[in-house]
Residue frames as qw, qx, qy, qz and C-alpha x, y, z in Angstrom:
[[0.633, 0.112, -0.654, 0.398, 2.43, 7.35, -25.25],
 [0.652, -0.675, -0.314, -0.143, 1.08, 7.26, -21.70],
 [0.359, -0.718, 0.585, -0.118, 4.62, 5.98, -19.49],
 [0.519, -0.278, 0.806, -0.064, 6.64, 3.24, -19.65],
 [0.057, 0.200, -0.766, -0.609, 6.29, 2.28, -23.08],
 [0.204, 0.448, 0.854, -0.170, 2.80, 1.67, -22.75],
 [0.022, 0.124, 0.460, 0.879, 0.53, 3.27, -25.62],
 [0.232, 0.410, 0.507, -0.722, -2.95, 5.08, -25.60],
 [0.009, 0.279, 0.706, 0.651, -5.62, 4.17, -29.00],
 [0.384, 0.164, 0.728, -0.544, -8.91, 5.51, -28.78],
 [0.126, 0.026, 0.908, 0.398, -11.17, 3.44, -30.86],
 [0.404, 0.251, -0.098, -0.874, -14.07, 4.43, -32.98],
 [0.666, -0.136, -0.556, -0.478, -17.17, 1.52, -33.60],
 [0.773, -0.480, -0.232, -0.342, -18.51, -1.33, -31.53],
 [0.445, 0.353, -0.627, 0.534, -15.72, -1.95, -29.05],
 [0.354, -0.766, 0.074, -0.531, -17.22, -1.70, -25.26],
 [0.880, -0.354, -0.180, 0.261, -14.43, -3.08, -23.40],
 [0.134, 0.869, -0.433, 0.199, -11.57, -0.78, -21.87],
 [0.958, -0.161, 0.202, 0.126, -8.68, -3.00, -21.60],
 [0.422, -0.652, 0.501, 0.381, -4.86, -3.62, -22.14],
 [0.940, 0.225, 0.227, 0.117, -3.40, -5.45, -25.59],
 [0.787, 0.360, 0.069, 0.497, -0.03, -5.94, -26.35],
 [0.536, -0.314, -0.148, 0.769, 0.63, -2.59, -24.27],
 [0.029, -0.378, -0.410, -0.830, -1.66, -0.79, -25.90],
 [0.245, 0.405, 0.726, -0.499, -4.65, 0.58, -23.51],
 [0.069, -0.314, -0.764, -0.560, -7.97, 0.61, -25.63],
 [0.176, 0.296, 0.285, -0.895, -10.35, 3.59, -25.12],
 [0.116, 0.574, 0.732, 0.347, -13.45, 2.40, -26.67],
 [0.234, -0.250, -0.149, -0.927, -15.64, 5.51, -27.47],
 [0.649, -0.464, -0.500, -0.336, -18.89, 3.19, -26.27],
 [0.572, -0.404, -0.573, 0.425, -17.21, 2.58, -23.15],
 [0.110, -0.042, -0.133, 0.984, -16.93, 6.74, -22.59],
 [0.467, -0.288, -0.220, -0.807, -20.66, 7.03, -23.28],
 [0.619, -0.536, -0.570, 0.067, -21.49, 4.43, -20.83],
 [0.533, -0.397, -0.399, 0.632, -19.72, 6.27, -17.94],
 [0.021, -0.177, -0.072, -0.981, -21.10, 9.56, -19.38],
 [0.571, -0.300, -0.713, -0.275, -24.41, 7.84, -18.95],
 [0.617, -0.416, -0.559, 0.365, -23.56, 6.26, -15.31],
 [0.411, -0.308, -0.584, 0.629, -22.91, 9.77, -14.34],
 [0.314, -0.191, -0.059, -0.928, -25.62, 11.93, -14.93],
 [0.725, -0.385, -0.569, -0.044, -27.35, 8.45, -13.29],
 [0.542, -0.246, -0.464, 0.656, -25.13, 8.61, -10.37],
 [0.014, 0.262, -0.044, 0.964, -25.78, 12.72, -10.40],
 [0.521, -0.284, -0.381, -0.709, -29.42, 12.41, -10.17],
 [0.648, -0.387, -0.647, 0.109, -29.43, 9.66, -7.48],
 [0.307, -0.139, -0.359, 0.870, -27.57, 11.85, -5.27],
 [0.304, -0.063, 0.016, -0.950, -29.85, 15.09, -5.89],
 [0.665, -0.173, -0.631, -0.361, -32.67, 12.32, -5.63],
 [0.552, -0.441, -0.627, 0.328, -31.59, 11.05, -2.08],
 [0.195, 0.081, -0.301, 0.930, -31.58, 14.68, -1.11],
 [0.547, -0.256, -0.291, -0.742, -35.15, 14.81, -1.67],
 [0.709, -0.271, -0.636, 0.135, -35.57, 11.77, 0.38],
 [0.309, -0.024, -0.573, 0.759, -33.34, 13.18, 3.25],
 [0.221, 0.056, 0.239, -0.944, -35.68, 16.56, 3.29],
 [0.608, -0.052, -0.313, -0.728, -39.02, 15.34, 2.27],
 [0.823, -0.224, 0.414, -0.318, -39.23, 11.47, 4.24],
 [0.182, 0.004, 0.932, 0.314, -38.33, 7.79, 2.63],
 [0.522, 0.279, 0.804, -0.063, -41.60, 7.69, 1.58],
 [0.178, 0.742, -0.181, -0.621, -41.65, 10.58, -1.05],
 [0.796, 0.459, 0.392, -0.036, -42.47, 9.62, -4.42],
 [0.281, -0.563, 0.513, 0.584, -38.63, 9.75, -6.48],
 [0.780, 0.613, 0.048, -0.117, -38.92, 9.76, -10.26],
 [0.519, -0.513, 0.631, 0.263, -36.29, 7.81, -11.12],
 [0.832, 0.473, 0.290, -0.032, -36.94, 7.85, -14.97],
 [0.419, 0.843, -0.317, -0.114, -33.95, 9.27, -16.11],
 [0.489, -0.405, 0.771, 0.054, -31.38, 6.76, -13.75],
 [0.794, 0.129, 0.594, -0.015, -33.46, 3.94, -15.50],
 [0.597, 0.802, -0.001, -0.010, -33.08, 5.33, -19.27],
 [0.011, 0.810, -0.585, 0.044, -29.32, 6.22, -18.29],
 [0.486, -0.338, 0.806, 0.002, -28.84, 2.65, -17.00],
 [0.777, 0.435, 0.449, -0.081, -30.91, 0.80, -19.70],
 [0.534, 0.802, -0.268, 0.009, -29.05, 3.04, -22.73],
 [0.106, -0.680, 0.722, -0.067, -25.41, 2.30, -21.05],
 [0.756, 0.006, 0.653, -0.042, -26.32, -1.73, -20.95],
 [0.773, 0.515, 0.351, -0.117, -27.60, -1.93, -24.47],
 [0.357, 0.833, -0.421, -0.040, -24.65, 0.27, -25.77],
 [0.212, -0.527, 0.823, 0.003, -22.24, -2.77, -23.72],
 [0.567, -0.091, 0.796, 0.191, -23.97, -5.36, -25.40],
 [0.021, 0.369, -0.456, -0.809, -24.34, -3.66, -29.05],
 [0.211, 0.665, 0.716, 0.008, -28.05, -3.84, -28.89],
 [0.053, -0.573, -0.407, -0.710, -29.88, -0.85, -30.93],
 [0.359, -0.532, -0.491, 0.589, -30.84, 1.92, -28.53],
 [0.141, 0.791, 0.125, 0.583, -32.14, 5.56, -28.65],
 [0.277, 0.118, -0.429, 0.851, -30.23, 8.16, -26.76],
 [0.146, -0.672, -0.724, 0.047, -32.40, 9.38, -23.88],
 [0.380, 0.691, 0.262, 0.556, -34.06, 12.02, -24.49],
 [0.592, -0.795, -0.107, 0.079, -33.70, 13.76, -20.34],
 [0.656, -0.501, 0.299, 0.478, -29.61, 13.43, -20.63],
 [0.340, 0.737, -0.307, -0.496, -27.18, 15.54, -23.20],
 [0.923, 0.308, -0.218, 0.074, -25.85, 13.77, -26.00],
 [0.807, -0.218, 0.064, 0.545, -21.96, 12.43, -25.46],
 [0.363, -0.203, 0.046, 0.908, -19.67, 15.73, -25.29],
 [0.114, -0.745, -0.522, -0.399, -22.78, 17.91, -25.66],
 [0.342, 0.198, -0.226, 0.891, -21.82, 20.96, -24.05],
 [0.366, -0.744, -0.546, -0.123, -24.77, 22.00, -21.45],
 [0.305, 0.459, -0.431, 0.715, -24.30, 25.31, -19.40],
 [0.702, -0.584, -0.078, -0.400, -25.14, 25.85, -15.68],
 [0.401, -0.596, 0.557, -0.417, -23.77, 24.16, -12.24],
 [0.769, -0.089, 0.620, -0.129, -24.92, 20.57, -12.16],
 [0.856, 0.436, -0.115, 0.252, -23.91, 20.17, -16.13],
 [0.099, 0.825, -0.497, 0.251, -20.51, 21.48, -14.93],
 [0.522, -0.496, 0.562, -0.408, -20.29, 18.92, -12.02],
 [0.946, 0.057, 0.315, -0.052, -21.53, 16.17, -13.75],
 [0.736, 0.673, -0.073, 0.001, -19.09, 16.67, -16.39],
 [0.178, -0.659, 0.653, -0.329, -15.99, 17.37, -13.76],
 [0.636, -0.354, 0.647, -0.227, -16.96, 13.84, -12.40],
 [0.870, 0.463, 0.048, -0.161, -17.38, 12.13, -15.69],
 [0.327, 0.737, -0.556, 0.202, -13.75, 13.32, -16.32],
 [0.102, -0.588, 0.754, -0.275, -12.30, 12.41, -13.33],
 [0.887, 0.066, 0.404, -0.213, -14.64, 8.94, -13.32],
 [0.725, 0.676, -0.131, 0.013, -12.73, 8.66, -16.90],
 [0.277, 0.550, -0.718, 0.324, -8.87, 9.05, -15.46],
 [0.717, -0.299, 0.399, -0.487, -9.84, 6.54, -13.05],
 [0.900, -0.096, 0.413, -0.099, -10.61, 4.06, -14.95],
 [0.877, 0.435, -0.183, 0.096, -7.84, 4.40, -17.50],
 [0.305, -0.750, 0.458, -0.367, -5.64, 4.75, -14.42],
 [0.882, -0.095, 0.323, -0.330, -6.71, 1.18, -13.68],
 [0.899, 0.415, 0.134, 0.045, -5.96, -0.15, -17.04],
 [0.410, 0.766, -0.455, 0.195, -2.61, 2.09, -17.43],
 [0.364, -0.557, 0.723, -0.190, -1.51, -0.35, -14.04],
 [0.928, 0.190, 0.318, 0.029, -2.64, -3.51, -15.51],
 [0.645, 0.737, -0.137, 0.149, -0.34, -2.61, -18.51],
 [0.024, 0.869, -0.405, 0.282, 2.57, -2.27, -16.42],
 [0.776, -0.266, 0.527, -0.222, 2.16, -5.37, -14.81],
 [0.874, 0.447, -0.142, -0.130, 2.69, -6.89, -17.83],
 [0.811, 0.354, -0.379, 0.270, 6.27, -6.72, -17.61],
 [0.313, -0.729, 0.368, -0.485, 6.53, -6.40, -13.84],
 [0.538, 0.083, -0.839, -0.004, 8.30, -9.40, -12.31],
 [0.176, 0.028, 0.648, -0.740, 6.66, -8.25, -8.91],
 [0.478, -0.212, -0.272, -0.808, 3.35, -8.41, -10.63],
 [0.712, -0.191, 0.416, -0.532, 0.10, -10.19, -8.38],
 [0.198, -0.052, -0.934, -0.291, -0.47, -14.16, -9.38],
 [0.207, 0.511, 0.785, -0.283, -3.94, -13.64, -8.02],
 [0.150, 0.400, 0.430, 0.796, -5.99, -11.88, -10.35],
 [0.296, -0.869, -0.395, -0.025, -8.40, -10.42, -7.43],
 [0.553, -0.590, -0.055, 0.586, -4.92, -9.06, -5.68],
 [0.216, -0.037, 0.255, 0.942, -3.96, -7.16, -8.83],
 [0.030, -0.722, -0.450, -0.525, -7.71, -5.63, -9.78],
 [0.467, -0.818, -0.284, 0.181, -7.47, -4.49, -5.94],
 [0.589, -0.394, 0.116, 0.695, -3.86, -3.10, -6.38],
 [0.204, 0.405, 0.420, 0.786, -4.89, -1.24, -10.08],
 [0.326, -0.772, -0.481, -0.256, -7.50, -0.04, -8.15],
 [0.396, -0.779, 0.075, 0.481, -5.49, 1.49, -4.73],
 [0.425, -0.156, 0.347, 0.822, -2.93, 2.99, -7.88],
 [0.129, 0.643, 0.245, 0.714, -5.41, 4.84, -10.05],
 [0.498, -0.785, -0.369, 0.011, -7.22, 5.94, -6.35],
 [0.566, -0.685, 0.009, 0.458, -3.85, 6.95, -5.24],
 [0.356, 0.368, 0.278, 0.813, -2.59, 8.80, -8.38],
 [0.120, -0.755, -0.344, -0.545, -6.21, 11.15, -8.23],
 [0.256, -0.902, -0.131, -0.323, -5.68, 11.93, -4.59],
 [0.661, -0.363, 0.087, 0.651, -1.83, 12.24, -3.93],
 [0.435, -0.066, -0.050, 0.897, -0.56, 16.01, -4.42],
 [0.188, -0.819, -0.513, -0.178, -3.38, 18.02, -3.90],
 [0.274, -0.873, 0.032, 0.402, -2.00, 20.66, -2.01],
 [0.339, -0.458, 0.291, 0.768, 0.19, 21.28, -4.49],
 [0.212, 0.673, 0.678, 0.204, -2.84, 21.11, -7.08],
 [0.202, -0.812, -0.547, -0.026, -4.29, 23.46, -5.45],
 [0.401, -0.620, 0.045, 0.672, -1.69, 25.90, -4.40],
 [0.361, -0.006, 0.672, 0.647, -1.55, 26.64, -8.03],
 [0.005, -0.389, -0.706, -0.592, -4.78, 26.64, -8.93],
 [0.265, -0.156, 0.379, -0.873, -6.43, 28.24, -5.81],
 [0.711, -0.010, -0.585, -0.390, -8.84, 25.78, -5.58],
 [0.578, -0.593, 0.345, -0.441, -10.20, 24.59, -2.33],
 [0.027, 0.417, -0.905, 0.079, -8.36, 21.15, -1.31],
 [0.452, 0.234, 0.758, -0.407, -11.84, 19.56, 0.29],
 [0.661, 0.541, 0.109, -0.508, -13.47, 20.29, -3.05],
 [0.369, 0.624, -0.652, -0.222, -10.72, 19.00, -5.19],
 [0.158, 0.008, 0.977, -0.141, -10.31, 15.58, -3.33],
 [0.600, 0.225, 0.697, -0.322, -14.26, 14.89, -3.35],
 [0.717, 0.509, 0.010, -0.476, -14.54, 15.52, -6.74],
 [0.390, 0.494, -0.742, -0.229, -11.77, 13.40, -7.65],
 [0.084, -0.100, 0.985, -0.111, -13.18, 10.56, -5.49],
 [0.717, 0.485, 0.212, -0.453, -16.66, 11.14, -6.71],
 [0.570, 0.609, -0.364, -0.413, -15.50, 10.56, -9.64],
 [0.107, 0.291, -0.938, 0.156, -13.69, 7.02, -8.72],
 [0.519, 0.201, 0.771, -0.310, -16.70, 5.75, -7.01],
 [0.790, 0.361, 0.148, -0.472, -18.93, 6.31, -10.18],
 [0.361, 0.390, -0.792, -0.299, -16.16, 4.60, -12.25],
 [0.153, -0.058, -0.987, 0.006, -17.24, 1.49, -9.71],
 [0.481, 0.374, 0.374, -0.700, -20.87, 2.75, -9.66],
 [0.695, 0.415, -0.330, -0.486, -20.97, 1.70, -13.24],
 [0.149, 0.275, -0.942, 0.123, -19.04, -1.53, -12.37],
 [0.339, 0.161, 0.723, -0.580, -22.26, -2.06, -9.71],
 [0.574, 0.508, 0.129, -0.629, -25.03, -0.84, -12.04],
 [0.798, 0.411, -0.165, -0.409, -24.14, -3.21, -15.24],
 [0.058, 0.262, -0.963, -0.002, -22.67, -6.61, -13.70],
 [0.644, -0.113, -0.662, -0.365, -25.45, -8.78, -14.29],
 [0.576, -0.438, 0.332, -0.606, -26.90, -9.81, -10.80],
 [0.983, -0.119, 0.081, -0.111, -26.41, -13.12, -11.22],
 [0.648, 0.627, -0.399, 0.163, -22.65, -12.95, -12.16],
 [0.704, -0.584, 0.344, 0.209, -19.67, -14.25, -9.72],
 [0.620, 0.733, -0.269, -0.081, -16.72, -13.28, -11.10],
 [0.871, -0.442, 0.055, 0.210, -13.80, -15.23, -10.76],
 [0.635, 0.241, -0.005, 0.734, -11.19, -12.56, -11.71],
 [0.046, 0.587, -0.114, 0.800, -12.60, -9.40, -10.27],
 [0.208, -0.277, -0.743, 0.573, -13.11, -9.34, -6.65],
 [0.142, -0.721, -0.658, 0.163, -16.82, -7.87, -5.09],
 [0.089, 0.697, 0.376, 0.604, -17.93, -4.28, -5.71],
 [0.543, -0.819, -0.043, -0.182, -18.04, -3.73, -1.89],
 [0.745, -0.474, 0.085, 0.461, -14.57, -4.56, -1.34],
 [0.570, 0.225, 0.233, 0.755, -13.55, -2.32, -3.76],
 [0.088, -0.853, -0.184, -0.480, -15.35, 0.69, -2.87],
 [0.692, -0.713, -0.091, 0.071, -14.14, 0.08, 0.19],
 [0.623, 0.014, 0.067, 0.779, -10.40, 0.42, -0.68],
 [0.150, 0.697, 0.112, 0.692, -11.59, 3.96, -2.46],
 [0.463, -0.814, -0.191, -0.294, -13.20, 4.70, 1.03],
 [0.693, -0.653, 0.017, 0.304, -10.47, 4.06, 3.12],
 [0.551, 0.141, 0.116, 0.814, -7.89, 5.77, 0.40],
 [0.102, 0.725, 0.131, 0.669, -9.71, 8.77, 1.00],
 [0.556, -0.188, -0.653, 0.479, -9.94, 8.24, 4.64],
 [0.396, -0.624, -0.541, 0.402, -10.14, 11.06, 6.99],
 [0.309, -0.100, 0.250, 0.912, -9.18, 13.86, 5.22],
 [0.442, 0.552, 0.517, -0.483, -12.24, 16.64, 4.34],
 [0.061, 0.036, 0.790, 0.609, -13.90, 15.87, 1.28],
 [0.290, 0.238, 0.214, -0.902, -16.57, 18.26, 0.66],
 [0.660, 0.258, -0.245, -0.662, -19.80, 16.01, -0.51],
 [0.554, 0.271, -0.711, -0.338, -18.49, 13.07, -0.98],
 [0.118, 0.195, 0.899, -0.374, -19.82, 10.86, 1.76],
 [0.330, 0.403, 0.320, -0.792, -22.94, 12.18, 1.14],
 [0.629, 0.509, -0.413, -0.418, -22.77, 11.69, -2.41],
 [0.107, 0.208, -0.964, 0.124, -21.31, 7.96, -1.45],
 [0.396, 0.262, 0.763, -0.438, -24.49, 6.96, 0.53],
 [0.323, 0.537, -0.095, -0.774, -26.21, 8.43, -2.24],
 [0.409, 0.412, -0.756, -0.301, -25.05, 6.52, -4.90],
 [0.050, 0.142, -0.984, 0.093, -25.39, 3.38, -2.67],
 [0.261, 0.248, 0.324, -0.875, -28.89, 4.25, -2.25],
 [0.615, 0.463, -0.412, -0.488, -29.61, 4.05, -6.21],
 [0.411, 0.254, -0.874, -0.053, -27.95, 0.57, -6.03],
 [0.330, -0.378, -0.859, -0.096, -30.03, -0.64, -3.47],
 [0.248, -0.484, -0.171, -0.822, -32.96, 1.75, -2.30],
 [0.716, -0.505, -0.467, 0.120, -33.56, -0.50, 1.10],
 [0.501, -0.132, -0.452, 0.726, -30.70, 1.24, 2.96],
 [0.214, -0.522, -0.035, -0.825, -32.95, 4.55, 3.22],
 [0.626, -0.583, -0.007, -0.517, -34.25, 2.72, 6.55],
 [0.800, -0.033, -0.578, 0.158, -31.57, 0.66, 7.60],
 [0.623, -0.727, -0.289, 0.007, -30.84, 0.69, 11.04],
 [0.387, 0.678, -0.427, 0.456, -27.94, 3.06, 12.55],
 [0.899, -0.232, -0.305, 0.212, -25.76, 1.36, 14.88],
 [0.334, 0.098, -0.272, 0.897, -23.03, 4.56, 15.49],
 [0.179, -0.841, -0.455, 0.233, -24.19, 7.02, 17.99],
 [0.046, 0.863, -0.012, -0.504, -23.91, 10.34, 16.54],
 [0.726, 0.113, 0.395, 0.551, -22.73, 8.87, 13.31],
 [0.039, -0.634, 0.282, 0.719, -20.66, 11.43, 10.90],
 [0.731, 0.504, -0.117, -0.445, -21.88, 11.62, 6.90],
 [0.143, 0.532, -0.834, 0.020, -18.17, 9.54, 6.82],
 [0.391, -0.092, 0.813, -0.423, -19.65, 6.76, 9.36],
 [0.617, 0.420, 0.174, -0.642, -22.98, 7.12, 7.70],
 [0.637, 0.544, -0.145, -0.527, -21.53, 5.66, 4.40],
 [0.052, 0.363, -0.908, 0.202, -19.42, 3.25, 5.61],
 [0.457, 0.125, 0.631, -0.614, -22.93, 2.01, 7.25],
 [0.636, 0.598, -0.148, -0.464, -24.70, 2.51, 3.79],
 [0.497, 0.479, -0.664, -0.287, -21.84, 0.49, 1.90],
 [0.294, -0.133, 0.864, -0.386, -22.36, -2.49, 4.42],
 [0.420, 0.325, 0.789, -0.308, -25.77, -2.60, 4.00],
 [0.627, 0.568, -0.200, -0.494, -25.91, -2.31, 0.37],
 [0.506, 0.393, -0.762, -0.092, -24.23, -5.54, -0.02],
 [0.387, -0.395, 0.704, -0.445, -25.26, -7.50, 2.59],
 [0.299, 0.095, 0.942, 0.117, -26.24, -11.29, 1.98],
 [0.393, 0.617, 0.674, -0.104, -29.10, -11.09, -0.81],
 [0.176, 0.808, -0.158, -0.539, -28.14, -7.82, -2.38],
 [0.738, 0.665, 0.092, -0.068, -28.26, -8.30, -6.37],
 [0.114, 0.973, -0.178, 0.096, -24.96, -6.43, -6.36],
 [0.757, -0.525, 0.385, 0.060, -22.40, -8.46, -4.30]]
């Protein structure tokens, strides 16, 4: 039991929808290996545009593990046959070191995200305030899980000693990749008519984190947008002296702009 009489299952076979029924939220397992998946993808871009940054745009990026990560995480959502690649651990494979640590810290918090999401849908259910647009309530689950992960921090942190700038980016890393995987396996031709654009929803995250330091995570933002569409390494900056903040604001623009697969 979650809150509000609203129940937690997670479910074992082919299931790769997380979703609400009957007040139940439904934790496929498949849907946890995709977003393990998306974020040793999402890891790698990042350490990937760093190469870029120091080395030029034109630097030759091996980008075989993203593609394996993104290809395995598809096939597992439409319960095609697939071998685990071989570059990334299995699912709750315990790896030691720094960057397994990280990736696994953001996996997590990419996880309470998105059943953050789903635990406000559920609530709606028997909210008489609830949206009648279905774009206004994915945007509103969205600002609630966003604003669960990065409301009391200082008092996190007072606790745990734990820097405050580190705590926030990793909990909004971890949000974006939830809608990094949203980006990375909506069919390019799709137009939904119940979830509103990928770019207006990052954008909420971005402006719920707002101004506040968050150690990486712009950085790791462009990043990410990067992977989703690899043009913006030369797009044109338009702020004078832009900040990594500015920078990805810039980045999330021009990863969606008119033609972009992604929109």
């Amino acid at each position: 039991m979650l809150a509000d009489g609203v129940q937690a299952r997670l479910l074992k076979g082919q299931s790769p929808v997380l979703g609400v029924t009957y007040n139940v939220l439904q934790i496929p397992e498949e849907v946890l290996r995709q977003i393990w998946l998306l974020a040793h993808a999402a890891w790698h871009d990042f350490s990937n545009f760093d190469e870029l940054k120091e080395k030029g745009i034109d630097t030759p990026i091996d980008s075989s593990l993203i593609e394996a990560a993104y290809t395995t995480a598809k096939a597992i959502a439409k319960g095609s046959q697939f071998e685990w690649p071989s570059a990334i651990p299995r699912f709750r494979e315990i790896k030691e070191g720094v960057e397994a640590k990280a990736i696994r810290e953001i996996f997590a918090m990419s996880c309470a995200w998105a059943i953050l999401h789903e635990f406000r849908h559920a609530q709606y259910l028997d909210d008489p305030e609830r949206p009648t647009n279905s774009f206004e309530e994915e945007l509103a689950c969205d600002r609630y899980a966003a604003t669960f992960l990065l409301s009391e921090i200082s008092a996190y942190c007072a606790l745990s000693n734990e820097d405050e700038s580190e705590v926030r980016a990793k909990r909004a890393m971890g949000a974006l990749v939830g809608l990094y995987f949203v980006a990375r396996l909506t069919p390019p031709e799709s137009n939904s008519n119940t979830h509103p654009p990928v770019k207006e929803r990052m954008k909420l995250l971005f402006d719920a984190v707002g101004t506040l330091p968050s150690k990486g995570f712009w950085s790791f933002s462009t990043a990410l947008l990067w992977g989703i569409r690899p043009s913006i390494a030369s797009m044109p900056i338009t702020v004078p002296n832009p900040s990594s903040r500015d920078l990805a604001y810039l980045a999330l623009s021009a990863a969606f702009e008119q033609g972009s697969s992604c929109e």
